[in-house]
C-alpha positions as CSV (number, residue, x, y, z in Angstrom):
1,X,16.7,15.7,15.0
2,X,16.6,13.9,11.4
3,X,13.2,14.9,9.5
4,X,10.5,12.3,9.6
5,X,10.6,10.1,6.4
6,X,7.2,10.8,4.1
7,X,5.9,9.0,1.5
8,X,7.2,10.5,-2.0
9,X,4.3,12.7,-3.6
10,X,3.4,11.6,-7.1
11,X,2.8,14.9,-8.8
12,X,3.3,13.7,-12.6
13,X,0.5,12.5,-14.2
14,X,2.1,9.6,-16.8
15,X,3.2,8.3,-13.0
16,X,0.2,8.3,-11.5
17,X,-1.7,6.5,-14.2
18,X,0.5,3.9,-14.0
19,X,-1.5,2.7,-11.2
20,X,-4.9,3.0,-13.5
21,X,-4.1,-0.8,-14.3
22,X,-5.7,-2.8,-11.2
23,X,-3.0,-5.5,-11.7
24,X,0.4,-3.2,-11.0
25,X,-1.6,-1.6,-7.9
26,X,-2.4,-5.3,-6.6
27,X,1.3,-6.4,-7.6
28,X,2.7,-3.3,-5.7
29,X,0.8,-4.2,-2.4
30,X,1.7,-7.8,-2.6
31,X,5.3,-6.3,-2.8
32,X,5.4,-4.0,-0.2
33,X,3.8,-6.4,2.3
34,X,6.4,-9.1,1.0
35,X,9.5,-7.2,1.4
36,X,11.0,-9.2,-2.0
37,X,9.5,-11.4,-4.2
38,X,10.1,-12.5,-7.8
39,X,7.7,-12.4,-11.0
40,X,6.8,-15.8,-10.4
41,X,5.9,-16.1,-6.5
42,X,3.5,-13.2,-7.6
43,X,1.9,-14.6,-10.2
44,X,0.6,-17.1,-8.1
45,X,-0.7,-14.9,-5.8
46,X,-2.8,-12.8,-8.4
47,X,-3.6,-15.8,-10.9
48,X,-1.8,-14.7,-13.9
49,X,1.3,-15.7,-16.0
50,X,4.4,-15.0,-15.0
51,X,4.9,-13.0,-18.1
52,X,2.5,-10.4,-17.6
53,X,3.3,-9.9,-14.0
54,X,6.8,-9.3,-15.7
55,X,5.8,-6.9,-18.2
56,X,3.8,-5.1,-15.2
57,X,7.1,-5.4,-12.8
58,X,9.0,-3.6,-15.6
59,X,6.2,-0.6,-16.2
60,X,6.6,0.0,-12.7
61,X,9.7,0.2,-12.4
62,X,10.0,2.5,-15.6
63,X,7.8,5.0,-13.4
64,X,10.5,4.1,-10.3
65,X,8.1,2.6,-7.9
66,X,9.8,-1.1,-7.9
67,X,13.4,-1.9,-8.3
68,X,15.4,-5.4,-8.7
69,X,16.5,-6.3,-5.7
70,X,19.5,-8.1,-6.2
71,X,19.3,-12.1,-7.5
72,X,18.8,-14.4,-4.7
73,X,18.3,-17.1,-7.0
74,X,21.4,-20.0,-7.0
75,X,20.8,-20.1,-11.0
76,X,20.9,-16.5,-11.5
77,X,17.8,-16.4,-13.7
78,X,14.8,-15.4,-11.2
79,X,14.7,-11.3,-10.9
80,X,13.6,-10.6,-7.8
81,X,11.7,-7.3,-7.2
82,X,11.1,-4.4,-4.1
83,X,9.3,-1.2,-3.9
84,X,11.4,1.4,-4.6
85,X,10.9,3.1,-1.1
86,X,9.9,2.0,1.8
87,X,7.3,4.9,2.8
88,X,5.6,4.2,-0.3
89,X,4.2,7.0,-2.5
90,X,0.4,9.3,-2.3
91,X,-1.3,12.3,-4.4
92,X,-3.1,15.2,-3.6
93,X,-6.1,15.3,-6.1
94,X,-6.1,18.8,-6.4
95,X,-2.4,18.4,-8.3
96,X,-4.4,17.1,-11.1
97,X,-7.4,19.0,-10.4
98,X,-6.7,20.9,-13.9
99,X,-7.7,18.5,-16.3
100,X,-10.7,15.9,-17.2
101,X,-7.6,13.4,-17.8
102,X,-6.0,13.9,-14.0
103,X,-9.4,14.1,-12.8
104,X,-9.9,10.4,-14.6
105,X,-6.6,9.2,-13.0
106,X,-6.8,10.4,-9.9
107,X,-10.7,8.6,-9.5
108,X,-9.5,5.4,-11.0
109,X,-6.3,5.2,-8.6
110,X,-8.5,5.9,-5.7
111,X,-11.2,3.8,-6.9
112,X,-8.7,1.0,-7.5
113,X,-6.8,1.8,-3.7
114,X,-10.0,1.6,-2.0
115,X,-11.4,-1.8,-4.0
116,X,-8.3,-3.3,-3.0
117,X,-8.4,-2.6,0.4
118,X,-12.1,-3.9,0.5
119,X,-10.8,-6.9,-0.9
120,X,-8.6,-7.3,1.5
121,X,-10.7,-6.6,4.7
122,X,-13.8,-9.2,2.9
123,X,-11.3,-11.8,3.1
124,X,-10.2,-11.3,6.5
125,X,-14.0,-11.4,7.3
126,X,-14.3,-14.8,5.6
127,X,-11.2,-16.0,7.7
128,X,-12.2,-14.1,10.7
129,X,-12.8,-17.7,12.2
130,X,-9.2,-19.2,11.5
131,X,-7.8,-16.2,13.3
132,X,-8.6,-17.0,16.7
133,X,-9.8,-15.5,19.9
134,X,-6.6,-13.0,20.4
135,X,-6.9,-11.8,16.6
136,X,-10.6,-11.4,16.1
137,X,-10.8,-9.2,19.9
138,X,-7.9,-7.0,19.0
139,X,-8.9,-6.4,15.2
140,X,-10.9,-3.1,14.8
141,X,-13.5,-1.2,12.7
142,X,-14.3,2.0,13.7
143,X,-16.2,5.1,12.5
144,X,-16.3,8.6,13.8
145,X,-18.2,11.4,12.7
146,X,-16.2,15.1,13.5
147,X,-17.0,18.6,13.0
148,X,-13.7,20.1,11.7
149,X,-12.4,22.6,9.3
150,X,-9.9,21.9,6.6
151,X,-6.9,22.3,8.7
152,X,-7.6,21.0,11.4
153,X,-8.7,17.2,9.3
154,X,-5.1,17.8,8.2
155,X,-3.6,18.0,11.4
156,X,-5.7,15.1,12.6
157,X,-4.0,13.1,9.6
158,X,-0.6,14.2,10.6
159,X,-1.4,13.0,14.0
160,X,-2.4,9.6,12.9
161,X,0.2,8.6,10.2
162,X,2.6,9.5,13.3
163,X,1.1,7.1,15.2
164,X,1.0,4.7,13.0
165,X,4.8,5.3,11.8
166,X,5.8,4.6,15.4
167,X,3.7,1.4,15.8
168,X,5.4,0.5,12.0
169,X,9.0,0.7,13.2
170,X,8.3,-0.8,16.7
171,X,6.8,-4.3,14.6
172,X,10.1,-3.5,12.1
173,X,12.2,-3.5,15.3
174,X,10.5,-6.3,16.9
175,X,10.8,-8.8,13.8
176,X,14.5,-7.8,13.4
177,X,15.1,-8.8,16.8
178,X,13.7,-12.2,16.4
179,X,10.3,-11.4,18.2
180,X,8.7,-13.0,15.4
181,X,5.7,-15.2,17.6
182,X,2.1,-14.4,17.2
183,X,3.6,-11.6,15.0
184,X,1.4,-11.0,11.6
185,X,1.3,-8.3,9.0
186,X,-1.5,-5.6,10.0
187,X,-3.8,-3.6,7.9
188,X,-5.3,-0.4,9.2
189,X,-7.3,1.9,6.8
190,X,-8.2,5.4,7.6
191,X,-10.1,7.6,6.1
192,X,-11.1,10.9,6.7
193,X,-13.4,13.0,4.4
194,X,-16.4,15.7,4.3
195,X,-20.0,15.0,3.9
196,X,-22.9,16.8,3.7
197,X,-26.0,16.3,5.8
């Protein structure tokens, strides 16, 4: 049995606060959710020159979270870009726990992740209407409050990224066989973390 892929741990802190610029994290989700995409077809997304998505493309890429992907272009001039793996990349805080800079870069990251993923869930709420019927009943907020210890939050988590891995390769699989109607691009956020009463 081959070993699950996981996402690649970011345990270096000049890597990690490459991802303190609110730009490269937006850039790297539009990526990822993209597949390909050059410097250009981004900067439309996120309202800025082509130039500085460039400059941003090539930082990341420094800190081997995007790669070229190869030229599609018929010129030859248009780079186009990828995420460097497809599981995508995470931290554990309490890696850079030991100093008031890793504790800086670790908040603005997850600051950054979270504001992003609020962004995105506010403007599916604006849309909510365009969606339809079948979208709007099937999409899901949900919120459940646990008594757990440590471990077993952990073991929760490994629980539900394994769920979500195997609903992930069976869209993958799905696309790739041409099952491509009423198919869209999903977001589900999970969180899990203490609070006291």
């Amino acid at each position: 049995m081959q070993p699950k892929p996981q996402p690649e741990q970011i345990t270096d802190l000049s890597r990690l606060k490459a991802f303190t610029n609110p730009l490269r994290m937006q850039l790297y989700r539009l990526l990822y959710a993209a597949g390909t995409a050059t410097a250009s077809q981004l900067a439309e997304q996120v309202g800025q020159t082509p130039s500085l998505v460039s400059y941003h493309l090539r930082k990341l890429a420094e800190h081997g979270f995007v790669a070229e992907a190869g030229s599609r272009s018929t010129d030859g001039r248009e780079r186009w870009w990828q995420v460097a793996s497809e599981e995508g990349w995470g931290f554990r805080s309490s890696d850079f726990a030991g100093t008031p800079e890793g504790v800086a870069a670790v908040g603005a990251v997850t600051r950054g992740i979270h504001d992003t993923r609020v962004a995105q869930y506010r403007t599916y709420l604006d849309q909510t209407d365009a969606w339809g019927k079948a979208w709007t009943d099937a999409a899901f907020s949900s919120e459940w409050m646990l008594d757990l210890t440590p471990a077993e939050l952990a073991e929760m988590n490994d629980e539900l990224e394994a769920v979500a891995r195997r609903w992930r390769e069976r869209g993958k699989a799905s696309r790739a066989a041409g099952a491509t109607e009423d198919r869209e691009r999903v977001s589900v956020y999970l969180y899990g973390f203490p609070f006291p009463l």
